[in-house]
C-alpha positions as a Markdown table, in Angstrom:
| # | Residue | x | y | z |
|---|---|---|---|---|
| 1 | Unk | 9.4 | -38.5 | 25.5 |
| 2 | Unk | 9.8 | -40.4 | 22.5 |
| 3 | Unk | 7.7 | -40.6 | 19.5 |
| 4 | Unk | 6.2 | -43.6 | 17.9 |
| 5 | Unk | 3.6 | -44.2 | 15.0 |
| 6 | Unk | 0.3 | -46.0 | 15.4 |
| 7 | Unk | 1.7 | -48.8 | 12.9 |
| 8 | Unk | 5.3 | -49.2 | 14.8 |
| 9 | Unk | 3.3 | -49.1 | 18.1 |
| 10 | Unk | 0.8 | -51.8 | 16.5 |
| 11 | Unk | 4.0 | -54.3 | 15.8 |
| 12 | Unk | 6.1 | -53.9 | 18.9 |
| 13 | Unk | 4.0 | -53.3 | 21.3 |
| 14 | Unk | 4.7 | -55.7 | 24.0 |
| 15 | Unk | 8.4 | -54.0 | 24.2 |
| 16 | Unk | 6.7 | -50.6 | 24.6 |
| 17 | Unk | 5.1 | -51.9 | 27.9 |
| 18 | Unk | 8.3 | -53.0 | 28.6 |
| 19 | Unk | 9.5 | -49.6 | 28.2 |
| 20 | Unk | 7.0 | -48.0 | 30.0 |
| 21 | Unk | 7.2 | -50.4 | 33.0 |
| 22 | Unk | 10.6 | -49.6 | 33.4 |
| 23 | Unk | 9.3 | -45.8 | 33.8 |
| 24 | Unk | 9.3 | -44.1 | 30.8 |
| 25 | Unk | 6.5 | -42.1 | 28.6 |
| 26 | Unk | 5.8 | -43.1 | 25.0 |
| 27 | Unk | 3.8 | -40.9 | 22.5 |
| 28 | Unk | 2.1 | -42.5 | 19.5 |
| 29 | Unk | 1.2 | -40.7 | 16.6 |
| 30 | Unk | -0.8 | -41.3 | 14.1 |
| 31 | Unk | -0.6 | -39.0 | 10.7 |
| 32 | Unk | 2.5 | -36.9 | 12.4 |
| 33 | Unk | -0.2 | -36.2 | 15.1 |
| 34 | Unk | 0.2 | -37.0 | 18.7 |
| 35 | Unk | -2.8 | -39.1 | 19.5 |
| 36 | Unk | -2.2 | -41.0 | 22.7 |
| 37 | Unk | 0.3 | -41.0 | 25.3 |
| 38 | Unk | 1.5 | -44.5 | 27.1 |
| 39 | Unk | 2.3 | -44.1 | 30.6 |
| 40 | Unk | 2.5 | -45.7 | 33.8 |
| 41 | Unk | -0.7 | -45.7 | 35.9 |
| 42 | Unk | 0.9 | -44.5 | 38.9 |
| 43 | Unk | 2.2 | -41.8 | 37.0 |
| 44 | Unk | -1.0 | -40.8 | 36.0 |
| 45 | Unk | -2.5 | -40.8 | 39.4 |
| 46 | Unk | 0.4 | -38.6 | 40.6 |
| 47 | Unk | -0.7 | -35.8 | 37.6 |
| 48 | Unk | -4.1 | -35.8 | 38.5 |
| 49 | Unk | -3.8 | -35.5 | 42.4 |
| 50 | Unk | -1.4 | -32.4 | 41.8 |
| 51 | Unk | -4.0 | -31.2 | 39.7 |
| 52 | Unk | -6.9 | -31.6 | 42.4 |
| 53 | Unk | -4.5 | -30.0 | 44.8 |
| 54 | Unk | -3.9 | -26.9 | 42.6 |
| 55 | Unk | -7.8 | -26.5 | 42.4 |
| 56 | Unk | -8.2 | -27.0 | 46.5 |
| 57 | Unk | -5.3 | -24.0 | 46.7 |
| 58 | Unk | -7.1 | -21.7 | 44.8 |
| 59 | Unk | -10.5 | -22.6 | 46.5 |
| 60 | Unk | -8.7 | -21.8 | 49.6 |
| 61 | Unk | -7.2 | -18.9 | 49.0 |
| 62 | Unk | -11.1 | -17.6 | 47.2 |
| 63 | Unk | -12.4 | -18.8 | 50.7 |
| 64 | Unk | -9.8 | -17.1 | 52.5 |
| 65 | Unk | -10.5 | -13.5 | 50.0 |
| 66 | Unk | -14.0 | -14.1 | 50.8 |
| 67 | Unk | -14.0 | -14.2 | 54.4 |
| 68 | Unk | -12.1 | -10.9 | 54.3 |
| 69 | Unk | -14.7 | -9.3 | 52.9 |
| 70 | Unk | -17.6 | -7.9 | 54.6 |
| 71 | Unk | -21.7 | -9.6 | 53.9 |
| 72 | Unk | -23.9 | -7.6 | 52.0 |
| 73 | Unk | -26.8 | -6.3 | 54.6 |
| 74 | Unk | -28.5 | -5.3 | 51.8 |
| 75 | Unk | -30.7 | -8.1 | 50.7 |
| 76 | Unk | -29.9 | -9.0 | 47.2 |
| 77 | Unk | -33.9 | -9.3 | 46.2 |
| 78 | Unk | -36.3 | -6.8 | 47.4 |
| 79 | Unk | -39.5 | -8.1 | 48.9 |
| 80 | Unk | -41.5 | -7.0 | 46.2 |
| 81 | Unk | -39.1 | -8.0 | 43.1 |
| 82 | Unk | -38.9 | -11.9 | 45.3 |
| 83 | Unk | -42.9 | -11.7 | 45.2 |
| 84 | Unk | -42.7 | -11.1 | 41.3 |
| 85 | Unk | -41.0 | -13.8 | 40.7 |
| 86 | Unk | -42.7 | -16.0 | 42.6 |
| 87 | Unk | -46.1 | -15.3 | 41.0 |
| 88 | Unk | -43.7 | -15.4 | 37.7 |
| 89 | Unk | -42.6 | -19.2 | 38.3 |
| 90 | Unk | -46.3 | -20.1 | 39.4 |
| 91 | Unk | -48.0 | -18.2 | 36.3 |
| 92 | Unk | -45.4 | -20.5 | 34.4 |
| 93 | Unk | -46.0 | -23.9 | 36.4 |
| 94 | Unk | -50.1 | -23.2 | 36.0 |
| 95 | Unk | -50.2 | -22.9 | 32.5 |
| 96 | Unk | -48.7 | -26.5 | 31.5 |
């Protein structure tokens, strides 16, 4: 990927979409510092649907690790710690 500055960009930028349009990325830095990247929208769409599909696989592979393992019977509040907490949030929700 090729590197221009902000100020060449500024000047010739109708032959950087060219560029682009024919497929290729452009960088533009600003300072020596990478500060935007020029590419082609559907190349774009393409980076962020592999992304989405990376975060279904591992969502689907956590579903799959969770199936595998067996429910709690234990409840995960007792009956008298749920009750606490209940008059807790009303104590709270009375007092405003």
């Amino acid at each position: 990927m090729d590197t221009i500055s902000a100020s060449d960009a500024r000047q010739t930028l109708p032959a950087l979409l060219d560029r682009v349009e024919a497929g290729e990325d452009l960088a533009i830095s600003r300072h020596g510092r990478v500060i935007a990247v020029l590419v082609k929208p559907e190349r774009l769409r393409s980076r962020r649907a592999a992304d989405a599909w990376k975060v279904a696989d591992d969502l689907g592979q956590r579903l799959e690790a969770a199936r595998s393992q067996p429910l709690s019977v234990e409840p995960a509040l007792s009956h008298e710690y749920a009750e606490e907490l209940i008059d807790w949030i009303r104590d709270g929700r009375d007092a405003r």
